[in-house]
C-alpha positions, 0 to 999 in steps of 0.5 A: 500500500502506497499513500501519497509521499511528501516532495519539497522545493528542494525535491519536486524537480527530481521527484515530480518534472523528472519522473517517468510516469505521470504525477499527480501532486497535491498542493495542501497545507496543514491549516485547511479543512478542504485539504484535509477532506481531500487528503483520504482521497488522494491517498486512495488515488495513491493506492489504486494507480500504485505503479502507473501514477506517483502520488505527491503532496506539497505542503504550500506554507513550507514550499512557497517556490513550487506553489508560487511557480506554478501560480497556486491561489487556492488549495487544495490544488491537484495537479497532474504533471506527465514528461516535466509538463503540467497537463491538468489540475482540478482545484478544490475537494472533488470527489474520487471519480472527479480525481480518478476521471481526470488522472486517466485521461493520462495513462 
């Protein structure tokens, strides 16, 4: 079982723009309700694409670089990154099917 793995500033070129296979990263921070009801979901999305998608969380407040990078103004903010581009991203607590419809479109 694989639950979403934490990246940081220092990590999320190596771990999220280099990776092989797609990326679903989910930018939170430990303040926001949202976030937190999202959180199960994205770690059940870990479980079920384990080997076709990596799963990683950004924590916003210990990571500004990344999230300003990418223009992050509300979280949670999921993103789906494939060959070091961001090809998605689904803003706000979505159900699974929303999360598991988007992320297919990309395996």
């Amino acid at each position: 079982m694989s639950a979403a793995e934490p990246v940081t500033d220092g990590t999320f070129e190596e771990a999220v723009l280099q990776s092989d296979i797609p990326v679903l990263v989910d930018f939170w921070a430990p303040w926001c309700g949202p976030c937190r009801m999202v959180s199960p979901v994205v770690d059940e999305i870990a479980q079920q694409y384990d080997g076709q998608v990596k799963v990683v969380k950004l924590n916003t407040d210990d990571n500004p670089n990344v999230a300003s990078q990418y223009g992050i103004r509300s979280i949670p903010t999921l993103m789906i990154f494939k060959g070091g581009d961001r090809v998605d991203m689904v803003v706000g607590a979505v159900p699974k099917t929303t999360l598991a419809n988007t992320l297919e479109k990309y395996l």
